[in-house]
N, C-alpha and C positions, 0 to 999 in steps of 0.2 A: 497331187491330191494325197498320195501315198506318203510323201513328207509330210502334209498339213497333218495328217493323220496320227501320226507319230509323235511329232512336237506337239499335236494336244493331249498325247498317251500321255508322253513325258511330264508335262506341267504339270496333268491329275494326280498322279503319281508322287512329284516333289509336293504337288501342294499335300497329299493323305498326308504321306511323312511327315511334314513340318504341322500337321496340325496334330499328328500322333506325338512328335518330338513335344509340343506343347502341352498337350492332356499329361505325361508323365510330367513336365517340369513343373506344373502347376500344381500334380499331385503331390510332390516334395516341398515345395512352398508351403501346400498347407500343412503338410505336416509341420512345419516349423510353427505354424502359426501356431497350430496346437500344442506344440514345445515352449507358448509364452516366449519364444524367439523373433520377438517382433521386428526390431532395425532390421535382421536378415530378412525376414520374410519380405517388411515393405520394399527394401534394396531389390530382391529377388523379382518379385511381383514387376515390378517399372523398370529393369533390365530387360526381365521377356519380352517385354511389351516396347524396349527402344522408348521409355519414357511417353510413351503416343497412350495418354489414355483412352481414346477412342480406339483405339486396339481391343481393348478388354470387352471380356463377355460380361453379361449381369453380375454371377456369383463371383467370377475374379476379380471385380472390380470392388463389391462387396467384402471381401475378405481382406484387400488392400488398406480399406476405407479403415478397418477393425484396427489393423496394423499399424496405418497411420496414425488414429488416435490415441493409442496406446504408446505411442512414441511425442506424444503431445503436438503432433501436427494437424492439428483440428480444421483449418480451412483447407488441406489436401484431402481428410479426409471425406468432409462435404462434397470436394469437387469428385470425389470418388464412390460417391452414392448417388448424384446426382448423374452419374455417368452409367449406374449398377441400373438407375430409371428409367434412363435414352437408350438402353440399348435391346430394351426390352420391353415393350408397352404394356407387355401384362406380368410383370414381374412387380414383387412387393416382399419385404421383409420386415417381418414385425421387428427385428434389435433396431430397424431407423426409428421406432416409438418406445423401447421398452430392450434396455439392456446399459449396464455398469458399465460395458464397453466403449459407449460410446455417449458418454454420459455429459462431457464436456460442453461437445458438440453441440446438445438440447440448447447453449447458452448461445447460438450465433443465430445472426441474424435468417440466415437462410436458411435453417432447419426447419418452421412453420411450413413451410411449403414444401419440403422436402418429407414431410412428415404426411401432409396433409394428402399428398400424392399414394402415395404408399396408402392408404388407409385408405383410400378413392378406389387403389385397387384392387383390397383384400377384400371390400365390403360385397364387391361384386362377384367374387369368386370365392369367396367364406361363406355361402352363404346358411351354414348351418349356426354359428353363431349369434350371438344376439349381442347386435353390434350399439345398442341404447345401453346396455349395460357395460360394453367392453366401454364406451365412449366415456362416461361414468367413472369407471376404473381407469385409464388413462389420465382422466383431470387430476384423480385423488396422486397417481403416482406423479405426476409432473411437479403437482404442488408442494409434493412432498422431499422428491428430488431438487429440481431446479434451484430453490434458496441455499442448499446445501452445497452443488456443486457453486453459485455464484460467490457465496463463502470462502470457499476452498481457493478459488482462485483470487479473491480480495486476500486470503492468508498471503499466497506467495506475490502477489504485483507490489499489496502496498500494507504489507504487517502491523504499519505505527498508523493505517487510520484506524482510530476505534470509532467511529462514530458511523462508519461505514459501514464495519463489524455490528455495533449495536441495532443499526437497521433491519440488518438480513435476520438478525436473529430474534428479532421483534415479529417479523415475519412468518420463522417458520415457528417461532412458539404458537405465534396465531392459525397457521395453515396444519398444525399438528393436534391442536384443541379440536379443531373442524372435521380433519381427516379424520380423526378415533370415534367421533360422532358417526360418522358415514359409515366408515367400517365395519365398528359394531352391529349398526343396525344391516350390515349387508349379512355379517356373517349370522347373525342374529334368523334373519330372513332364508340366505340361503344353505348356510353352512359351507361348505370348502363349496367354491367355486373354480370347478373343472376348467383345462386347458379346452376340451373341446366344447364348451360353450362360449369363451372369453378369450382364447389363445394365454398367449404371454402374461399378459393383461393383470388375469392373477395375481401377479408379482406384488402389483399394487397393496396387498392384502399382506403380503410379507414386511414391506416396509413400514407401512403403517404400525403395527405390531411389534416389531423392533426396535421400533424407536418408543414406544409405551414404558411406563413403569415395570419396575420387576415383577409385580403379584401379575398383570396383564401377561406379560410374557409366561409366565408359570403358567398360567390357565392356559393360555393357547399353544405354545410349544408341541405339546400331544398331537394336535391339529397338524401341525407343521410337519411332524416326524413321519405321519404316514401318508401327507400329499409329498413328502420328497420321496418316499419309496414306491409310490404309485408314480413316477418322474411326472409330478406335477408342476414341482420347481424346483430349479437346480441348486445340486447338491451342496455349491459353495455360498448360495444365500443361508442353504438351513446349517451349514458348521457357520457361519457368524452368529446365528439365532444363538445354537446348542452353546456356543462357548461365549456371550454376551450371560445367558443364563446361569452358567458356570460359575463367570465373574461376580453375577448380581447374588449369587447364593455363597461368596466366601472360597468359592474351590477352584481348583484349576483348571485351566483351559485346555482343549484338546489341540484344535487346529492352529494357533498363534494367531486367530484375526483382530485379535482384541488389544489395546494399547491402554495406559495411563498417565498422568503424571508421574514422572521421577520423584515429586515433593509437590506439596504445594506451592511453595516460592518459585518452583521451576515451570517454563514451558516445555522442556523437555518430556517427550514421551516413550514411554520403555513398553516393553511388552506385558502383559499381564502374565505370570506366574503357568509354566507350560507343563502337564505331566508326565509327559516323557519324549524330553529334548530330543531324544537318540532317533527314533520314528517320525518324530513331528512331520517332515517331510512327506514320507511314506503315507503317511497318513491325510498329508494336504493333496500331494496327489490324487488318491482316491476322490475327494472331494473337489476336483478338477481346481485347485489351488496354484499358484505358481512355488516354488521353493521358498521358505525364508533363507536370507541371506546370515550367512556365518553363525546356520545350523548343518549338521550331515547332512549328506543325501543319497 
């Protein structure tokens, strides 16, 4: 009995370690993730884990899923929110509806459901929210997304179709005339629309806005600069706002998010015109940016 005793001491014991061994390695991971050091982090993440994603907790499986996509492995990263789902029944993360991160993804088949889940489970445990109007804000942001990102990826599969090209973008001039209608009369109605009524959702209200005319963006920018200092939305939507508006007034740009033709004859796209090369980093940073490449840092 006094042996059994023991050898159960002992296993409690290796297992605390190996799960305290874990909690630090996983803390380092994310910090990589945070370092936009994505291939390490996902490597990292599926090494701890002996490649067994049913190993993984909710959030490590989530941060994987981030990592993944960003490494453009999109159907690992599905199967790795799909797994951030199962492992947790009352777990839900609003970036599976509403985040750049994982933007791709919106375009596979099994996101609907993977979306739909998560928002099955935030409604139930959000309950201060008003989820008629988040749901509202989500169509606007999808509609507004989705042609764009299916774009981007017609850019690199198949360049020479234009006619495929011509579709999407029949599309999103149509789903852009609609969204600015909505918007308007949203922000018309409610004015900045808080994270804590709508979460993320918000966002919705950025994009649409962004993508508007420059007198548009003028008027509402102001809007934008004190829902990002109130961290209503993050800091690196409102430096592409701030320096989209930069461009559209003639002057230079702060954080380098903006690009243009090299020529008109060219598809080439160069940066637009930065005001101080030397910082630009320093200053992406802040605005949770990743570095540009073959500036300081």
């Amino acid at each position: 009995m006094k042996v059994f005793k023991f050898i159960l001491v002992a296993i409690l014991i290796a297992t605390q370690q190996y799960v305290s061994a874990q909690t630090v390695s996983c803390s380092h991971v994310d910090s990589l993730l945070s370092e936009f050091r994505y291939p390490e982090a996902l490597q990292e993440y599926l090494a701890l884990h002996d490649n067994n994603l049913n190993w993984m907790t909710s959030s490590t499986a989530m941060n994987a899923a981030i990592a993944a996509a960003q490494c453009e492995n999109d159907s690992l990263a599905a199967e790795l929110v799909a797994r951030a789902l199962e492992a947790d029944s009352t777990f839900f993360d609003e970036r599976i509806s509403v985040t750049e991160l994982l933007e791709n993804c919106r375009l596979l088949e099994c996101w609907d459901a993977l979306q739909e889940e998560s928002e099955r489970r935030l409604a139930k445990t959000m309950t201060n929210y008003d989820i008629d109007l988040r749901n509202i804000l989500l169509d606007i942001y999808h509609s507004d997304q989705n042609p764009r990102g299916q774009l981007f990826k017609l850019y690199r599969s198949e360049p020479g179709n234009k006619d495929g090209v011509s579709k999407i973008w029949q599309e999103i001039h149509r789903n852009d005339s609609i969204n600015y209608a909505r918007t308007i009369e949203l922000l018309d109605q409610y004015g900045w629309i808080p994270c804590s009524k709508v979460g993320t959702a918000n966002q919705a209200l950025f994009f649409v806005i962004q993508h508007a005319a420059p007198e548009v963006i003028a008027k509402y920018i102001p809007m934008f600069e004190v829902a990002v200092k109130d961290d209503e939305i993050p800091k690196d939507l409102f430096a592409k706002m701030y320096d989209r508006h930069q461009m559209y007034s003639g002057k230079p740009q702060r954080y380098g998010t903006q690009s243009v033709l090299k020529d008109p004859s060219s598809k080439e796209m160069v940066l637009w015109t930065i005001e101080d090369p030397e910082n630009v980093n320093a200053l992406r940073k802040e605005m949770g940016l990743r570095p540009l490449e073959g500036y300081p840092r």
